[in-house]
C-alpha positions in Angstrom: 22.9 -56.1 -14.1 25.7 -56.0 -11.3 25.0 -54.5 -7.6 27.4 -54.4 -5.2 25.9 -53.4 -1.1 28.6 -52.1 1.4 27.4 -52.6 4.9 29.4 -50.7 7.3 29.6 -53.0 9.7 29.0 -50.1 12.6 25.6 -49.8 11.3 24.1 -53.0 11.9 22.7 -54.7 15.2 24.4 -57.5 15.9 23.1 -60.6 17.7 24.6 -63.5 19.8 25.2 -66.7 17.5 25.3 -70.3 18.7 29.1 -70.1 18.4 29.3 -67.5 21.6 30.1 -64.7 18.9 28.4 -61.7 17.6 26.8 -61.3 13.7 24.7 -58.9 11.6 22.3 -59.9 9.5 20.8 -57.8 7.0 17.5 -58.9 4.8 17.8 -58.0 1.1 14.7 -57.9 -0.8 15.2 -56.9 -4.6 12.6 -56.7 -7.6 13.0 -55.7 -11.4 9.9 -55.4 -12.7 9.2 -54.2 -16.5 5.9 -52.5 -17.9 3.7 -55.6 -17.4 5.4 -57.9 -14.7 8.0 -58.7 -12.3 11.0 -60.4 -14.3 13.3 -61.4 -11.2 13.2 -60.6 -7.6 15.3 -62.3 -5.0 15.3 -62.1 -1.3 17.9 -63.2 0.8 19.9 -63.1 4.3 23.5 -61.3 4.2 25.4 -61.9 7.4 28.6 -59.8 8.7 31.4 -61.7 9.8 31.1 -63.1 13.5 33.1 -60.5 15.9 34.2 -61.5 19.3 32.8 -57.7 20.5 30.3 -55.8 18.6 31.1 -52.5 19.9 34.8 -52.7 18.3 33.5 -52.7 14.4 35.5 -50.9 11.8 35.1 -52.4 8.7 32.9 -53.0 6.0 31.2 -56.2 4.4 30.1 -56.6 0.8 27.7 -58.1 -1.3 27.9 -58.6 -4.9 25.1 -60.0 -7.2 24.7 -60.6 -11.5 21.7 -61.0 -12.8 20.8 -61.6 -16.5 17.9 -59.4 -18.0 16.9 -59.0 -21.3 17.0 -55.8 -23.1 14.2 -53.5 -22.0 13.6 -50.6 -19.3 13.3 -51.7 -15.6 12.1 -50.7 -12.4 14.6 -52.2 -9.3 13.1 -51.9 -5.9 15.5 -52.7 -3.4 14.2 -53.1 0.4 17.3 -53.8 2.5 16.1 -54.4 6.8 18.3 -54.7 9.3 17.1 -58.3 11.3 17.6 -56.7 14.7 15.4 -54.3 14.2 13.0 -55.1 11.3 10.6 -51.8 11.9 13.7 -49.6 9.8 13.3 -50.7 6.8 15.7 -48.7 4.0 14.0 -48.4 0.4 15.2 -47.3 -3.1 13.6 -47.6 -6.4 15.7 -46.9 -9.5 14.7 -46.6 -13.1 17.3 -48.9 -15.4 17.8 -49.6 -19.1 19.8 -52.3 -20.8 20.6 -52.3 -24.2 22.6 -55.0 -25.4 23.3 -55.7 -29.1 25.1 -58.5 -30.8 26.0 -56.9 -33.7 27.6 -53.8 -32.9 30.9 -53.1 -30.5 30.2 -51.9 -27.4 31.9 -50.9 -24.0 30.4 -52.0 -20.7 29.5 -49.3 -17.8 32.9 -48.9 -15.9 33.2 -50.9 -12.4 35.3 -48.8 -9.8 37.6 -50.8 -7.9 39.1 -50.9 -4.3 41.4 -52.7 -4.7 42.2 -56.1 -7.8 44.4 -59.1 -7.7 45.3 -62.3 -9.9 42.4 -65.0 -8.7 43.7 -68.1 -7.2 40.5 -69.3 -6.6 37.3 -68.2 -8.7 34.4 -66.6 -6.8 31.7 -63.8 -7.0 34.3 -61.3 -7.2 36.5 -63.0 -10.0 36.4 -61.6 -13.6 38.7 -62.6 -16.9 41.0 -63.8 -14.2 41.5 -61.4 -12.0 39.2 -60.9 -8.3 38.0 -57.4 -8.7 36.9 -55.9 -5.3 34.4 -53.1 -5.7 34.6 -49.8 -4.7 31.3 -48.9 -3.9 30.9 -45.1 -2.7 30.1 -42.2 -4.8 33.2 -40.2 -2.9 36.9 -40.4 -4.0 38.9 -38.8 -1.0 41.1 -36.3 -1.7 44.1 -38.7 -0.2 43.2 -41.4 -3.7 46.2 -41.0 -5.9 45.1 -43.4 -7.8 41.8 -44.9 -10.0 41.2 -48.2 -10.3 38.7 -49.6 -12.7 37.2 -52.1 -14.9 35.3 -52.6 -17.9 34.6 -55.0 -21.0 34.4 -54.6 -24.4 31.7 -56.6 -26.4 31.5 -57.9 -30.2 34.8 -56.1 -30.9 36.0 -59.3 -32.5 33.1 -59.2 -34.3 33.0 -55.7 -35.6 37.2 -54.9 -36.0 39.4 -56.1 -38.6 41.9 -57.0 -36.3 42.5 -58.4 -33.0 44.5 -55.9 -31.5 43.1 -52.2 -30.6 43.6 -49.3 -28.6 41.2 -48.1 -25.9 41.6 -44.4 -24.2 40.4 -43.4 -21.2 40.3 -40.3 -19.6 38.2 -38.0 -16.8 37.0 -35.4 -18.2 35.7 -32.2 -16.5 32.0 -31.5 -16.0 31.6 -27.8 -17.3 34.1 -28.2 -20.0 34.1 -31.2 -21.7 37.9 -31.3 -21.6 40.4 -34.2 -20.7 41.6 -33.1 -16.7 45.7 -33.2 -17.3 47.5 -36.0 -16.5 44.2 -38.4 -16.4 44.4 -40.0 -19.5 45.3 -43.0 -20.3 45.1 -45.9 -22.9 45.6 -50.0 -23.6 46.1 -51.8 -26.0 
């Protein structure tokens, strides 16, 4: 499982830090619990970046986190509380199902992407060599011309003749079925 949290850093009450500055700090509480028990749960402190003004916030901060689950169905509860002012708790639960299989190929969920670049330096962001920001709304503005993404394909070597293949991609629309013009696309 991969989550990625986009704080808008408007949103958030900020507080004075020992350094004479101003930070958020937002308390994340997340659970996956199967049928019978709880299988990971975490709970952790994500801070903004320290602003000399509080008032004069326009940009977002992110949070990315992977954790390893065997195959089954999942409830996630998330609880995310804004420190400043604990007694505004937001909560989401959310059904999930992972089905992972060594022995057959497979294509991972597709990751949307703000923006990617060659890593210099690996950290949470940084897949097969590349730091891959997330793009973590359910909106794409009219003004996108373009659609970043990423996603993996599993056990192909294990499963293909050869090494080299061809993967399409393509939106397709809703009440048709049908490949939108002009977004399509493949790789080899």
């Amino acid at each position: 499982i991969e989550t990625y949290l986009s704080v808008n850093a408007q949103s958030v009450v900020y507080s004075k830090t020992a350094s004479g500055k101003y930070q958020g700090s937002i308390e994340i509480k997340v659970t996956y619990r199967s049928a019978t028990e709880v299988v990971h749960s975490d709970n952790y402190n994500l801070l903004s970046p320290e602003v000399d003004d509080s008032l004069n916030v326009k940009f977002s901060f992110l949070d990315q986190q992977r954790v390893q689950l065997p195959n089954g169905q999942y409830k996630m509860k998330l609880v995310i509380t804004d420190k400043n002012v604990p007694d505004k708790p937001y909560n989401v639960t959310q059904m999930i199902s992972i089905e992972y299989f060594n022995n057959i190929a497979a294509v991972s969920d597709i990751q949307f992407l703000d923006s990617y670049s060659k890593s210099e330096t690996e950290s949470i962001l940084t897949k097969s060599g590349f730091d891959l920001v997330p793009f973590v709304d359910n909106f794409f503005p009219s003004s996108a011309k373009t659609l970043k993404f990423y996603a993996e394909i599993y056990n192909a070597n294990k499963i293909l003749d050869s090494s080299a293949y061809l993967v399409f991609y393509y939106i397709e629309s809703a009440e048709s079925k049908k490949v939108v013009e002009n977004l399509q696309g493949f790789t080899r």
